[in-house]
Every structure is written in structure tokens, then in C-alpha cells.
C-alpha positions, 0 to 999 in steps of 0.5 A: 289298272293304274289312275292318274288324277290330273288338274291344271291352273289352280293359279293359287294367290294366297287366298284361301277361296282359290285353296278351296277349290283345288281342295273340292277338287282333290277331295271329289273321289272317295278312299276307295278310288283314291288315285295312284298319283296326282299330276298338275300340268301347271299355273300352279301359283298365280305370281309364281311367289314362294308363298303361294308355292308353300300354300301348294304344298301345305294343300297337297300334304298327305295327297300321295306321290304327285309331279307339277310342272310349270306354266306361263305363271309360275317360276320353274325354280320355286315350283321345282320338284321331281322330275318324274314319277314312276307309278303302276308301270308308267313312267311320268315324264314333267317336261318344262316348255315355258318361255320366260316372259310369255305365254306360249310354249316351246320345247328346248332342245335340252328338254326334249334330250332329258326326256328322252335319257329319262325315258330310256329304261321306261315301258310306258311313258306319260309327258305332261307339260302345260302349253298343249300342242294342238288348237282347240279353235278358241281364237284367243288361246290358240296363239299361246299353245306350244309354238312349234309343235314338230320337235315334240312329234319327234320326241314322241317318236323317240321315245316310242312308247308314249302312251298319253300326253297331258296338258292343261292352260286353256281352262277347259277339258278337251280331247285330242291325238298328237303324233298318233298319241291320246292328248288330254287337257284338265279342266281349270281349277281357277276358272272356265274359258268362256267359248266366244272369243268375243265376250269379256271376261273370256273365263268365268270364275263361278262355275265349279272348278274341275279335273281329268281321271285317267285310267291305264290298262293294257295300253289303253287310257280311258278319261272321264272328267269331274266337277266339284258342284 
């Protein structure tokens, strides 16, 4: 079995309350189910500043292998990192949809041929990207997902051996399937989106910040969801 621990929007901005709690969430499970690697599917940083990535870094120290990708918040070139992780017979695949500028996402054309040479030698492929494909009914975030999601649909076909796509950005777990492929979106580490799209402020920064824990076996991935209290 192989466990990816995945988080998402930490949006870290220096302070060190928003540092604690990525650090509660990193240190929810015990050595001895310590994960084979760590994915954080973006909005890393809140201004996309050097020291808020530096502050990421120090954070992430002695955590084992991880791969970030970025969100609408970060800049892509500071946050740049490996461009996949091999782990346990997956291959993880961090796929950069960001629109300088926006919120929502689209997936380039030479983002999608990367992938696909990335992928080629791969038994099982995992693609995080931040924007998720799909609406989650929220009439507030749905506008800012990944804006035409058919160039993905044909990277999954491509690819042929997606076995899950991970997102985050809506500050909320949630469940789905894209092009016949589990779809699983993190928990926000900085905050939790309110339901009603009505109500202000839309997220909700006192309740505890939370991650998704993804175990693959024999082509089956199973996720649970866990909160630092």
C-alpha cells in the first residue's frame, strides 16, 4: 500500500499562527503511519512572496519527499519545485493550470504534452493541479474552477493510467469522478468554505484546518479525511 498525505491552501503569510496550522496538520498521524510522500495541490503562500515560500520550506523540513504545485495565489516561479515524484509504483505527476492575473484555471497545451512525456514510462499516474475540474454546487467558487475541463478529459485518455486526480482551492473535502477517474479535493489548511453562498465572510478561519489521506492498493484508491481539533 502506498499513502499519500495531501493538503491545500495553507495560504502562509509570514505569521506563524498560519504556520501552526499546517504544522497541526502535518503532525496528525503517528511514525507509524507516516506517509510515503506529501502532495500540496496549491496556494501555498498567500502573496506568493520569497519568505512566505522560505517559511514553507522550513515547515516542510524533514517531512520526506513532497511535490507543490501552485495556486491562483502563489507565483510558479518561486514555488518551483520537482516536477514529479515517483512513490510506491505512482507516479505524481504536479501539473501548473494557473492563469497569471486570475482565479480560475486552464490547462496549456504545453502543460498537458509534458505530462503526457512524463507519464510515458509510468505504471500508474496520480495528476495534481490546484483549480479542480468539476462544480462542487457553491455559486461562488464554481466560476473560479478549471475553465474548460475537455483538454484534461483527453489527457486522461492519453495518459491511460490515471489512477486519481487531486485538487484543492475550494477550502473544502469533497469527492467526485472526472473522465471515469476518482477526483479528490483537500480540506483548506487557512480556512473552511461557509455553504451558503450568501453569507459573508464565505470561509470561516475558526474551524480546524484539515487533509486528505489517500491510500493506493492494487489500483484502488481509498481516502479518508482528518482534522487537527
Amino acid at each position: 500500500m502506498t499513502t499519500l498525505l495531501h493538503f491545500s491552501d495553507p495560504h502562509l503569510d509570514g505569521s506563524t499562527e498560519r504556520a501552526d496550522r499546517l504544522r497541526a496538520v502535518l503532525d496528525l498521524l503517528p511514525v507509524s503511519r507516516r506517509p510515503d510522500a506529501v502532495v500540496v495541490t496549491g496556494d501555498v503562500a498567500d502573496n506568493g512572496a520569497a519568505e512566505e515560500y522560505a517559511q514553507f520550506r522550513a515547515v516542510m523540513e524533514d517531512r520526506g519527499p513532497w511535490l507543490a504545485v501552485p495556486g491562483n495565489h502563489d507565483d510558479p516561479v518561486l514555488l518551483a519545485g520537482v516536477p514529479f515524484l515517483d512513490v510506491g509504483g505512482l507516479r505524481i505527476l504536479g501539473l501548473d493550470v494557473t492563469v497569471a492575473g486570475e482565479d480560475h484555471g486552464e490547462l496549456r497545451d504545453e502543460v498537458a504534452e509534458q505530462a503526457v512525456s512524463l507519464a510515458a514510462d509510468a505504471n500508474s499516474t496520480v495528476l495534481a493541479f490546484h483549480q479542480p475540474p468539476v462544480r462542487i454546487g457553491h455559486s461562488y467558487v464554481d466560476p473560479m474552477c478549471l475553465l474548460d475541463a475537455e483538454p484534461l478529459a483527453r489527457l486522461v485518455e492519453r495518459i491511460g493510467n490515471v489512477t486519481a486526480i487531486l485538487c484543492g482551492h475550494v477550502h473544502t473535502a469533497a469527492a467526485s469522478s472526472f473522465a471515469g477517474v476518482p477526483l479528490l479535493i483537500a480540506p483548506g489548511i487557512v480556512s473552511a468554505l461557509r455553504p451558503d453562498p450568501d453569507q459573508r465572510p464565505l470561509v470561516d478561519r475558526t474551524q480546524p484546518p484539515g487533509m486528505a489521506l489517500h491510500s493506493f492498493e492494487d489500483g484502488v484508491v481509498t481516502t479518508t479525511f482528518h482534522y487537527a481539533g
